[in-house]
C-alpha positions in Angstrom: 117.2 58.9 82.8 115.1 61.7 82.6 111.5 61.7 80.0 110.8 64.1 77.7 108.5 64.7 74.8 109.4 66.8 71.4 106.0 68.5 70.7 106.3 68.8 66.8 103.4 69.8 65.0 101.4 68.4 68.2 103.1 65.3 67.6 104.4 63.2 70.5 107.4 61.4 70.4 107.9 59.9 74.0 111.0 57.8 74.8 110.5 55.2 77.7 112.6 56.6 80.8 112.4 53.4 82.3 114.3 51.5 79.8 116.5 49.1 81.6 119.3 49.0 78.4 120.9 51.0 76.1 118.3 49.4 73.4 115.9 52.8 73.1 118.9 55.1 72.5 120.1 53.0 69.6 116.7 52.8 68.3 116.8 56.7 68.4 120.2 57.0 66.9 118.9 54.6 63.7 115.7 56.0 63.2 117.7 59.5 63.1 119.8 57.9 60.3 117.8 56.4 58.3 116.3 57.9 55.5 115.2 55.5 52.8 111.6 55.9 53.6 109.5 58.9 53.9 107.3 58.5 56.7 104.2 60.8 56.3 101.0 59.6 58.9 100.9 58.9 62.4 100.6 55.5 61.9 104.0 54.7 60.0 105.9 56.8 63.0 103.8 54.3 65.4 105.1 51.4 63.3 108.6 52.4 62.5 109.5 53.3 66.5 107.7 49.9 67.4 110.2 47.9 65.1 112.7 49.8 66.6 112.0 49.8 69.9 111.6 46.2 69.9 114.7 44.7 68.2 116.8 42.3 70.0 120.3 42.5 67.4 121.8 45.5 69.4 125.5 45.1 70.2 126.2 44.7 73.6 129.6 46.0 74.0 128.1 49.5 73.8 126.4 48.8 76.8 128.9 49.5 78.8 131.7 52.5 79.3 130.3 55.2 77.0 126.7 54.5 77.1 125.5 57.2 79.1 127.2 59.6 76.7 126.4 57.6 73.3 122.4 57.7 75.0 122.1 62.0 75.1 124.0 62.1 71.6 121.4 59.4 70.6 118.2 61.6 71.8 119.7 65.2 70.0 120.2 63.3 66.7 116.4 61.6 67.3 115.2 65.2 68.2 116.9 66.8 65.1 115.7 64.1 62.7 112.1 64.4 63.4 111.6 67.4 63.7 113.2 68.0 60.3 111.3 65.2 58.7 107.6 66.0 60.0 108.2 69.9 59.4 108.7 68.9 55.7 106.4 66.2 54.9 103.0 66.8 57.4 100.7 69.0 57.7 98.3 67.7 60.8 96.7 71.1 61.1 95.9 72.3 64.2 98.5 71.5 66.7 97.1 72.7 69.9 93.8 73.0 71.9 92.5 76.4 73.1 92.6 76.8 77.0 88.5 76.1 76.8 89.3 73.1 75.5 91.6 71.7 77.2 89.9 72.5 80.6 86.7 71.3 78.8 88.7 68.1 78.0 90.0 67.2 81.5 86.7 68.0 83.0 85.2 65.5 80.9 87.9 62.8 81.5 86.7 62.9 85.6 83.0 63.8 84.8 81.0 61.5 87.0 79.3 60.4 84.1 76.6 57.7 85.7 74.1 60.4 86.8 74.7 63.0 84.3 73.9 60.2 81.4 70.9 59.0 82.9 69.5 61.8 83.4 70.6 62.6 79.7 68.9 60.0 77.9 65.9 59.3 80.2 67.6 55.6 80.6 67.4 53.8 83.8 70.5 52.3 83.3 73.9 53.3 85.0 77.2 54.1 82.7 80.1 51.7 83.5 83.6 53.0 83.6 84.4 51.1 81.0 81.8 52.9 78.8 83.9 56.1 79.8 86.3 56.4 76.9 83.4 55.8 74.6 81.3 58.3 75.8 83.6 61.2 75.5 83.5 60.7 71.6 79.6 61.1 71.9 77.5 64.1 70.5 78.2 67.6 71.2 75.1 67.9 72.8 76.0 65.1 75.6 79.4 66.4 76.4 77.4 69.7 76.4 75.5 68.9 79.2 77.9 66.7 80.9 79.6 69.9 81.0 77.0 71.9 82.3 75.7 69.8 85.1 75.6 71.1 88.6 77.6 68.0 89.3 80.5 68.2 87.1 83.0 69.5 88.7 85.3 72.3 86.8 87.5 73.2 89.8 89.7 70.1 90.5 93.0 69.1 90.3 93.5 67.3 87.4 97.4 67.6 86.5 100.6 65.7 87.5 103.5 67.4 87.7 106.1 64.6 86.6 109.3 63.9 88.8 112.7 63.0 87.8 113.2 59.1 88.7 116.1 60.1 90.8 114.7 63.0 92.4 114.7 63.4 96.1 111.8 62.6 98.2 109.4 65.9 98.6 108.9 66.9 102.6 105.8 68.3 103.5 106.0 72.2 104.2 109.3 71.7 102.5 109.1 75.0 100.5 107.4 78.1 100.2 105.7 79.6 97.4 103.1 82.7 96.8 100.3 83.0 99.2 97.3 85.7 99.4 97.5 87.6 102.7 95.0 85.3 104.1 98.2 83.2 104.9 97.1 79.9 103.2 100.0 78.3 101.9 98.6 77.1 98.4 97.8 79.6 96.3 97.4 79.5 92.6 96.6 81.8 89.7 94.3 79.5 88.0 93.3 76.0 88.8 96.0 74.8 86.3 98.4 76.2 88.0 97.5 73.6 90.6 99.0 69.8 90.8 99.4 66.0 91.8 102.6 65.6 92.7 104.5 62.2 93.7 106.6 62.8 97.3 108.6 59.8 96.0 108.6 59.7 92.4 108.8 56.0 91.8 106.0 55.5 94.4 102.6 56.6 92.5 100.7 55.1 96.3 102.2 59.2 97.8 100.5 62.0 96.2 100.3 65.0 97.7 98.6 68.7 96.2 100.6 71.5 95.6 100.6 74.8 94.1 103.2 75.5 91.4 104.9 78.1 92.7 105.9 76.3 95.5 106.8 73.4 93.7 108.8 75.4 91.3 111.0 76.6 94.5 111.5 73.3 95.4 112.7 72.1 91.9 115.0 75.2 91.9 116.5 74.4 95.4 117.0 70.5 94.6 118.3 70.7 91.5 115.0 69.3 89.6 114.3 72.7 88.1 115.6 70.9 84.5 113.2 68.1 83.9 110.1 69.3 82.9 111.1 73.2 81.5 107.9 74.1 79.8 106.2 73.6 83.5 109.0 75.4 85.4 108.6 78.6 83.0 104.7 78.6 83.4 105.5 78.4 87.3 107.8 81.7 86.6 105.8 83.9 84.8 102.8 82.6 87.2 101.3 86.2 88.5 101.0 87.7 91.7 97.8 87.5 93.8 96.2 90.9 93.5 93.4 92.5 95.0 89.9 92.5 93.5 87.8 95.6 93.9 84.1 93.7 94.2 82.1 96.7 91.9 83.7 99.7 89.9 82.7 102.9 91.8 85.6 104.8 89.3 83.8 103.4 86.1 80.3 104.3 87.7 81.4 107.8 88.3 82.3 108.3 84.5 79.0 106.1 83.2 77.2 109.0 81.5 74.1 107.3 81.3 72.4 108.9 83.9 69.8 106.3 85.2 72.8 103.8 86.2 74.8 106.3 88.8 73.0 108.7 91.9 75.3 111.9 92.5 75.3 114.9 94.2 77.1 118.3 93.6 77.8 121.8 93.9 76.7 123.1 90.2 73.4 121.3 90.1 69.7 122.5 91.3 69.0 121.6 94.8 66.3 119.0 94.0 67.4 115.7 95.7 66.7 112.0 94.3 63.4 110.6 96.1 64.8 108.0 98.4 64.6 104.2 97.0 62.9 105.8 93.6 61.9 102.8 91.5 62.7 105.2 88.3 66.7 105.1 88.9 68.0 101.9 91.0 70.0 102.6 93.3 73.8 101.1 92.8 74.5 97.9 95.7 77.8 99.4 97.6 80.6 96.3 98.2 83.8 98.5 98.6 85.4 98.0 101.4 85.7 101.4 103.1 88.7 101.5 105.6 87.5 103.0 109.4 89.6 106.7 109.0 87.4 107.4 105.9 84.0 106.7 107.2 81.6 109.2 107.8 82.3 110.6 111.5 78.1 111.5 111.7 75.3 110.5 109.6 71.6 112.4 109.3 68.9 109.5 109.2 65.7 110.2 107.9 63.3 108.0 109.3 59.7 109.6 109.2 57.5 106.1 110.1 59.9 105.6 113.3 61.9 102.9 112.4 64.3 103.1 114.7 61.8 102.1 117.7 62.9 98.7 116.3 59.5 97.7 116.2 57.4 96.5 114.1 55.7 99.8 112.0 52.2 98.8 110.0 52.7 102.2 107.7 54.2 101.1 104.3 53.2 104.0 102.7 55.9 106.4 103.7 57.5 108.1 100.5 59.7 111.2 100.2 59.3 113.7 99.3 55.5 113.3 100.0 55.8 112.9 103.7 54.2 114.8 106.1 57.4 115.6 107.9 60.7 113.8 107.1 61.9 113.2 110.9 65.6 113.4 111.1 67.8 112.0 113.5 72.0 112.8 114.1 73.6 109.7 114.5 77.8 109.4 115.3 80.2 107.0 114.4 81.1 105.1 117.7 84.3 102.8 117.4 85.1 99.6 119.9 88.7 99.9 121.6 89.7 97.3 118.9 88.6 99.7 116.0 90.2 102.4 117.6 93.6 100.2 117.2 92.5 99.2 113.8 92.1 103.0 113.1 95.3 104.3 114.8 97.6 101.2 112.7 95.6 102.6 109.6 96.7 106.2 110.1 100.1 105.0 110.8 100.6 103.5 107.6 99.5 106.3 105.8 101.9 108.4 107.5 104.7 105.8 106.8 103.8 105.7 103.4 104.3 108.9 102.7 107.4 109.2 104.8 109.0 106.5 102.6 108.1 108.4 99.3 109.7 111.3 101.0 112.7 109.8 102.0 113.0 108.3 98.0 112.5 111.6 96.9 115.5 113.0 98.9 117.8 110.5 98.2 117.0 111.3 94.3 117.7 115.1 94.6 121.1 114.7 96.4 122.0 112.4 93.4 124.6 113.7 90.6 128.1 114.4 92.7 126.7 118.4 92.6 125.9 118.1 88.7 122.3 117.9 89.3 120.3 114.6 90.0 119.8 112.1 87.3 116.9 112.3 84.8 116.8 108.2 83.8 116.7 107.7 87.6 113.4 110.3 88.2 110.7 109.8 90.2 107.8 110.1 87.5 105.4 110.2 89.8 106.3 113.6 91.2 106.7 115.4 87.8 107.8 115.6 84.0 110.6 116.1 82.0 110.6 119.7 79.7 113.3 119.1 76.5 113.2 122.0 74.5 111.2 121.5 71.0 113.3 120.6 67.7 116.4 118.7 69.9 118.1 116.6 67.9 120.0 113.2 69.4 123.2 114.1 70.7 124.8 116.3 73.9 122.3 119.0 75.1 122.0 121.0 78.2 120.6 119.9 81.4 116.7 118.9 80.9 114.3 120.6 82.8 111.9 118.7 85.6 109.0 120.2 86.6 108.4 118.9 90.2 105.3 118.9 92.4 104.3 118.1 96.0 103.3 114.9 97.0 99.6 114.1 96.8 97.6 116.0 99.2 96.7 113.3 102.4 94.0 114.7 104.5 95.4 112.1 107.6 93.0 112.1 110.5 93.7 114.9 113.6 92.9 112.7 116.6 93.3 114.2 120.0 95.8 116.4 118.8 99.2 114.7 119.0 98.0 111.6 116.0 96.4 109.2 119.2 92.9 108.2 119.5 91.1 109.9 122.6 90.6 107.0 125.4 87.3 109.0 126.3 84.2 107.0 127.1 80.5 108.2 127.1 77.3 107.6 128.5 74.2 108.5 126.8 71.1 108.8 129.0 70.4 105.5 129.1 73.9 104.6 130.4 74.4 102.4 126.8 78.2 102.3 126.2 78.4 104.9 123.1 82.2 104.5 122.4 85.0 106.8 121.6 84.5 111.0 120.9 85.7 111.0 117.1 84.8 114.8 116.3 87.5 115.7 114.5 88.4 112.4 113.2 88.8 114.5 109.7 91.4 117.0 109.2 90.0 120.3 108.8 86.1 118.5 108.6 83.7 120.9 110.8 80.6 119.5 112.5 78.3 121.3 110.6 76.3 120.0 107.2 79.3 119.8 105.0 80.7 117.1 106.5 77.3 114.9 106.4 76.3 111.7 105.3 72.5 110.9 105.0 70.8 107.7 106.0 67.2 107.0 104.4 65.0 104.3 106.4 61.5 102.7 104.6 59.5 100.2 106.6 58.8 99.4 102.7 62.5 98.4 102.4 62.4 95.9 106.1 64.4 93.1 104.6 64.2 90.5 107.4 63.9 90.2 111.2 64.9 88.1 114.0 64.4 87.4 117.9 66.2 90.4 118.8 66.9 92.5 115.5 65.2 94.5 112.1 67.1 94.3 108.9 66.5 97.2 106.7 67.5 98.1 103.1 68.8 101.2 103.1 69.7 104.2 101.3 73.2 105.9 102.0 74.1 109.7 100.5 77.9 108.4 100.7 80.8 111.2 100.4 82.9 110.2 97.5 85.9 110.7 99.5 85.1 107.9 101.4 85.2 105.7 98.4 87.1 107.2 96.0 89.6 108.6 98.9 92.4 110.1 95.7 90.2 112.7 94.9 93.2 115.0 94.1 94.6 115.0 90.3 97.2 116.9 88.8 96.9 119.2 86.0 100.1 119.1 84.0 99.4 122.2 81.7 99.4 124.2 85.6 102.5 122.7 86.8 104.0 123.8 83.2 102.6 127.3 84.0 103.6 127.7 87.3 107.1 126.6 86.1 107.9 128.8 83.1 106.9 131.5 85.5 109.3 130.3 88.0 112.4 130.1 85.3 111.8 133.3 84.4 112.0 135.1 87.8 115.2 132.7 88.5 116.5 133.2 85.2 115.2 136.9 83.9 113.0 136.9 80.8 115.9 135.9 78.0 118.2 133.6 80.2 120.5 136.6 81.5 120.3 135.5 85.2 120.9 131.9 84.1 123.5 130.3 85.9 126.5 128.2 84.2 125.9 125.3 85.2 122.9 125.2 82.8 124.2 126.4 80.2 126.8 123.8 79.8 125.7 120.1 77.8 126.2 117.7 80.2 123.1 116.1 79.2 122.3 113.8 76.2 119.3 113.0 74.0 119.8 109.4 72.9 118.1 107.0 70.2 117.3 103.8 70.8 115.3 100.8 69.2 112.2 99.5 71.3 112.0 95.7 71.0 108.5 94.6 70.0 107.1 93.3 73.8 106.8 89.5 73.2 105.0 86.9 75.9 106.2 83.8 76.9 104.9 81.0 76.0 105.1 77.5 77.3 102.9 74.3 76.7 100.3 73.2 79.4 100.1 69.3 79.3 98.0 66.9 80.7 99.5 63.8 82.7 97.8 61.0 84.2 99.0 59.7 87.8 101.7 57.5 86.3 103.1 60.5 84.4 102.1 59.6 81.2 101.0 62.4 78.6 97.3 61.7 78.5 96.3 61.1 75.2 92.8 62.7 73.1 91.4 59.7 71.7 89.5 62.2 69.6 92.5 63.5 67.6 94.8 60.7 68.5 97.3 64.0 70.1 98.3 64.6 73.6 96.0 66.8 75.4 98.1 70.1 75.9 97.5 73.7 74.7 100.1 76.8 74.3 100.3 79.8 76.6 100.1 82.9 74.5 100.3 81.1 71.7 101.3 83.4 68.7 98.1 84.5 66.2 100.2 86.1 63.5 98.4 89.5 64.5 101.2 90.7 66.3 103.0 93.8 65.7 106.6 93.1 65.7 107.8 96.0 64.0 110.6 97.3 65.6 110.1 100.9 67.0 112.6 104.2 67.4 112.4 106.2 70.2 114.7 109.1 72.5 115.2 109.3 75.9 117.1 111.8 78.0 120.0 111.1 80.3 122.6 112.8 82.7 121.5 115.5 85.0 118.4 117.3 85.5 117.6 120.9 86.9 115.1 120.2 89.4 112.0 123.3 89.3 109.7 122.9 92.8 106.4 123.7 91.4 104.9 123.4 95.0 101.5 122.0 95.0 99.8 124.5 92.2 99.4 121.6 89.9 97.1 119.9 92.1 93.3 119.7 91.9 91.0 118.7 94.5 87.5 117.1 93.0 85.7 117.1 96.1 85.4 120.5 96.0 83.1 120.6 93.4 84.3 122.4 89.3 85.0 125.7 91.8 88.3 123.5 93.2 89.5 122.7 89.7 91.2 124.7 86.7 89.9 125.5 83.3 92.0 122.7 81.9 90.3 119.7 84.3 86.5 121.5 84.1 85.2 120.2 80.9 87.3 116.6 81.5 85.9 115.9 84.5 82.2 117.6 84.4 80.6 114.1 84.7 82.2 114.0 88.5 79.8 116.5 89.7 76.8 114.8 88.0 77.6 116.8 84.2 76.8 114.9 80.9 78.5 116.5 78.5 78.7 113.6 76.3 74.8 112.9 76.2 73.5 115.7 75.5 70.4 114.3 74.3 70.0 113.6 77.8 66.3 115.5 79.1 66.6 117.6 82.1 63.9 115.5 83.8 65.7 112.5 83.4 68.8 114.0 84.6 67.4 115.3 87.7 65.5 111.8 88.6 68.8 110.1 88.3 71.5 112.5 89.6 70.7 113.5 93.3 72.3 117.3 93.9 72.4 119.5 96.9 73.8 123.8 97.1 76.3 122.6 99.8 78.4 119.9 100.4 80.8 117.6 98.8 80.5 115.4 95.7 78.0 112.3 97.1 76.9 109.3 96.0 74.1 107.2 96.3 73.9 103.6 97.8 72.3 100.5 98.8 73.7 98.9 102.3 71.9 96.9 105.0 71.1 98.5 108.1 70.4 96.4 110.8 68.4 97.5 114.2 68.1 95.9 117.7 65.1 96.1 120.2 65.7 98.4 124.0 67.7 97.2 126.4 69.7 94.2 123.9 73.3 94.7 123.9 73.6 91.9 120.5 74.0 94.5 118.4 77.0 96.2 120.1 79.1 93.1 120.8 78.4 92.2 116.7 80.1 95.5 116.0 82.6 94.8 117.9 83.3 91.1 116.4 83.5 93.2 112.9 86.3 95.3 114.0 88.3 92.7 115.6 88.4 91.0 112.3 91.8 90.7 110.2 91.1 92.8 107.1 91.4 89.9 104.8 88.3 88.7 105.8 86.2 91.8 103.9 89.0 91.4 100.7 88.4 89.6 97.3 91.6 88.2 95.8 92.8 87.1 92.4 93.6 83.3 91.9 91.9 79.7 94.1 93.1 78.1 97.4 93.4 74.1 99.0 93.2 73.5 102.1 92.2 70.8 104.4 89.8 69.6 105.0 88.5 70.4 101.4 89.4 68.7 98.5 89.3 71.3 95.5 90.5 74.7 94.7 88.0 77.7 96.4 88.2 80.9 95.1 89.2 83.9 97.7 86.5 86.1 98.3 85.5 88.1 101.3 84.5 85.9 104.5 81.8 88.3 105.7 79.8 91.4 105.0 81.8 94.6 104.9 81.4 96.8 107.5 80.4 100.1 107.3 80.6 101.4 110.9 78.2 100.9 113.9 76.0 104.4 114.9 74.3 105.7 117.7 72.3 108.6 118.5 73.7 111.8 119.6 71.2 112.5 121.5 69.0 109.5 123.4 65.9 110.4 124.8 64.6 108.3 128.0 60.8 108.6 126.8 61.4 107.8 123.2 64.0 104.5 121.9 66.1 104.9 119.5 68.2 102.2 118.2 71.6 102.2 117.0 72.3 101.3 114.0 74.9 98.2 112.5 75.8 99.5 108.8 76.7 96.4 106.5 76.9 95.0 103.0 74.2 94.2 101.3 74.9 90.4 100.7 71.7 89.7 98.6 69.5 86.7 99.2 70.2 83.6 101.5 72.5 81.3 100.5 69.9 78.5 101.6 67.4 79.6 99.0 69.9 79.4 96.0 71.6 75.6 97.1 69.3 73.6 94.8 70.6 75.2 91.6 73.9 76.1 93.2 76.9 73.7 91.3 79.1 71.4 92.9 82.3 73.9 92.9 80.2 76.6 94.1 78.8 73.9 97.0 
């Protein structure tokens, strides 16, 4: 017989799945009769199903032939008659915990509390378990710092996910569920989305983790998918596992406060940021920047001679103040396992956009020669035009204005789309990689296309046997982290599409052919449903199954996923859309704007919108032009840059560590540099883990252009700045974090 709970007013009614007669449904079936009493507390209920539950005068004819059918009218009528009675005569006030509290709740149930108490209280004594109970109706202020000891652990699995008595015995790896592309097979969305789970559910001696999406396919495929609903439908409407950009470059770019963001531009005064200026910090860089949009050469500054990779006992280099700022040209050199990493990476751009292309097609030979269908338009590629004052009802064929794809700028390498195989020697016979000059499409060799590297012996941030580590400042293109520089202007497509009717159409329609003048189209109203979540119950069960109960409130330890506030708007909204065919207008690519090339590459309708790109502050205008030009770095030439913070790490002559590190970077899956939403188990561990990036991103490995027998010049390993040693931070580091 399968358990469940009626929830009413946080009240729980359990019925005993285990009963071995028909005694519990004809307990149910005269407690849902009888009506002679009120019953108003907790207590009474308590009292009343006791009595019930317990008495020995049942008929035992009934036990046989019908009994499975009198036993689910029994439970309805039970479920009917409390829920009637206790929605009328209690008012228990709250029902639910919040999510904090709940979480704060099972946490405290599994706190190793010994420790945590002693230190606490100053006592030398240890807490029994059988002092546990007790303790978790203590003070605030104890549970407070149970709670915020580095040894309480908040990342656990701490839920059972009941099983129907008769269920069938759960294989390992005997279903898949949602997984991160790391390829780990449990993956949740939160750690309550993570379970206990009997493999034979009258055996509570074989538990086994598991993640509920892949329990919920597992229910669904064995026909178990019924007993515990409010579960299942948390399962369903558990997200996907999405990709977490690490730091906010887009919402840097549009910060107007000027001392948090280092840009430079085309329609600002040439007068550069000082490198690592104390005035305007410098912003850490943890995008992951994909090989085909790295910088192909870099210009590094490096006046004390860094790049000896020796030791240098001048800290008092400074720009501008330098005698002479020595610069050095420095290329991108890729491994023959980036060069496959790059070549797959070009290829999926290209088969992206051959896909979109191929959608796109399919659309416009839609509509049996009628014209394709509006309600089945690709939005992304342009916009509807109704004419103003159109009523509901049978009109001519819309209007859709329709662009060009987004311009891709996709790498021109050796000239037919394959990476050149050719290998170079520098003068000191050091293997220098493949010739990547016109890795960019339509990117010269010249200044334009330059990024600049700034090296301080000030800034040396550790050292080793063979290897400096420097902090160092990076002019970064913004195309290389913000690669969709393009944007369309909407008010230029509309433009360029008027204009176009008109030449198709002459000036008042005359030209217009017939099969737009007829109304085949149709202007519809409809009534928008107010958008309303889901929302299922969360509830805590101990290893036998059992609802766990608060002994604080006497309820069962649950909460309610978006549970309703009584702010919502459920007002019921009109709205019109269009339907039938569509006269399709090629706009070509006039509507689209390129950023990178500074406010000259935009319209009049984007300037003002997106001034702040190129380093403008038109919403702080209170802004001083000596603060503005300490904090935005500018240039006459050039592309939109920004300013960053990265590690750049040296070797000494004639070590080849460096190299083969490089290397190790581009061999790795790219998983390994990505940050993902949601936790992971896996063995050996214990406890959800949270997916973050395995190592430092890479930024590309750089050697001289030009190597000089009489004069060492180290190349140069461009990584994430990480930030202090994990060895240094374990002491205060918590046990989940451990």
């Amino acid at each position: 017989m399968m358990p469940r709970v009626y929830c009413v007013s946080g009240l729980p009614v359990p019925l005993n799945p285990f009963a071995s007669d028909c005694r519990q449904a004809l307990a149910s079936f005269t407690m849902a009769k009888e009506s002679e009493k009120e019953i108003t507390t907790q207590e009474e209920l308590d009292e009343r199903m006791k009595s019930l539950m317990l008495a020995d005068d049942m008929p035992i004819e009934l036990y046989d032939g019908e009994q499975e059918k009198f036993r689910r009218a029994a439970e309805r009528e039970h479920a009917e008659a409390i829920k009637q009675r206790y929605a009328n005569s209690m008012d228990l006030g709250p029902s639910t915990m919040s999510r904090q509290e709940y979480l704060d709740f099972i946490t405290l149930r599994y706190a190793p509390l010994s420790k945590t108490l002693q230190r606490s209280t100053g006592s030398d004594s240890l807490v029994s378990d059988f002092e546990r109970e007790r303790t978790l109706d203590h003070k605030e202020e104890t549970q407070g710092f149970i709670l915020a000891d580095p040894s309480t652990k908040h990342r656990a699995t701490r839920q059972m996910w009941p099983r129907d008595p008769d269920g069938k015995i759960l294989a390992p790896n005997a279903s898949q569920g949602k997984t991160a592309p790391n390829g780990i097979d449990l993956w949740a969305a939160t750690v309550e989305n993570f379970f206990d789970i009997r493999r034979i559910p009258l055996h509570p001696g074989v538990v086994t983790w598991n993640s509920a999406s892949r329990i919920l396919s597992w229910m669904k495929k064995h026909g178990e998918a019924g007993y515990a609903p409010d579960m299942i439908e948390m399962a369903e409407h558990e997200p996907d596992p999405e990709e977490i950009k690490p730091y906010p470059f887009e919402n840097l770019l549009m910060d107007l406060d000027g001392t948090k963001a280092s840009l430079r531009g085309m329609d600002a005064e040439n007068s550069p940021l000082t490198p690592f200026s104390r005035f305007s910090p410098t912003p850490l860089l943890h995008q992951r920047i994909p090989l085909h949009l790295l910088p192909k050469r870099i210009i590094v500054h490096d006046p004390a001679d860094s790049l000896s990779a020796s030791y240098v006992e001048d800290e008092a280099v400074t720009w501008p103040d330098a005698a002479e700022d020595v610069t050095h040209v420095y290329r991108l050199s890729l491994s023959s396992s980036g060069t496959n990493k790059l070549q797959t990476e070009l290829d999926e751009l290209k088969d992206s956009r051959a896909r979109e292309e191929k959608e796109v097609t399919r659309w416009l030979s839609e509509g049996s020669g009628k014209g394709p269908l509006g309600e089945t338009r690709p939005k992304e590629r342009g916009f509807l035009v109704v004419p103003a004052g159109t009523t509901p009802g049978k009109i001519v064929p819309a209007v859709f204005f329709m662009w060009d794809a987004k311009p891709c700028p996709i790498a021109e390498i050796g000239g037919d789309g394959s990476p050149e195989k050719e290998e170079e020697k520098g003068e000191e016979g050091e293997r220098s990689g493949i010739n990547r000059n016109d890795i960019f499409d339509g990117t010269k060799d010249d200044d334009e296309a330059d990024s600049h590297l700034y090296i301080s012996p000030r800034e040396l941030t550790g050292e080793g046997n063979h290897s400096f580590v420097y902090t160092v400042e990076w002019d970064l293109p913004l195309s290389s982290i913000l690669p969709s520089q393009h944007v369309i202007c909407k008010d230029c497509v509309r433009q360029r599409g008027m204009e176009i009717l008109a030449e198709v159409d002459g000036p008042n329609g005359e030209r217009k052919d017939r099969q737009w003048t007829k109304k085949t189209g149709l202007v519809e109203e409809y009534e928008e449903e107010p958008v309303i979540k889901p929302q299922w119950e969360h509830i805590a069960f101990d290893a036998n199954g059992k609802e766990i109960i608060d002994e604080r409130t006497g309820r069962m330890a649950f909460y309610v996923e978006n549970e309703l506030t009584g702010d919502e708007d459920f007002e019921v909204k009109k709205k019109r859309r269009y339907v039938g065919p569509v006269r399709v207008i090629q706009t070509g690519g006039a509507g689209w704007k390129d950023l990178g090339k500074g406010s000259e590459g935009v319209c009049d309708h984007l300037r003002q919108k997106y001034a702040v790109y190129w380093g403008g502050r038109k919403s702080n205008p209170a802004l001083s032009s000596e603060r503005a030009s300490a904090s935005s770095h500018f240039t006459s030439r050039g592309k939109p840059m920004i300013r960053v913070r990265a590690i750049g790490k040296l070797s000494i002559e004639h070590d080849d560590h460096l190299v083969k590190e490089a290397d190790n970077y581009q061999q790795f899956p790219t998983h390994f540099f990505e940050h993902w939403s949601g936790l992971n188990m896996c063995k050996p561990l214990m406890d959800p883990f949270p997916i973050d990036a395995l190592v430092p991103q890479f930024y590309g490995y750089y050697i001289a252009k030009k190597q000089s027998r009489r004069q060492y010049k180290s190349p140069i390993l461009l990584l994430e700045h990480c930030g202090t040693s994990v060895s240094r931070e374990l002491q205060t580091m918590t046990i989940d974090d451990r």
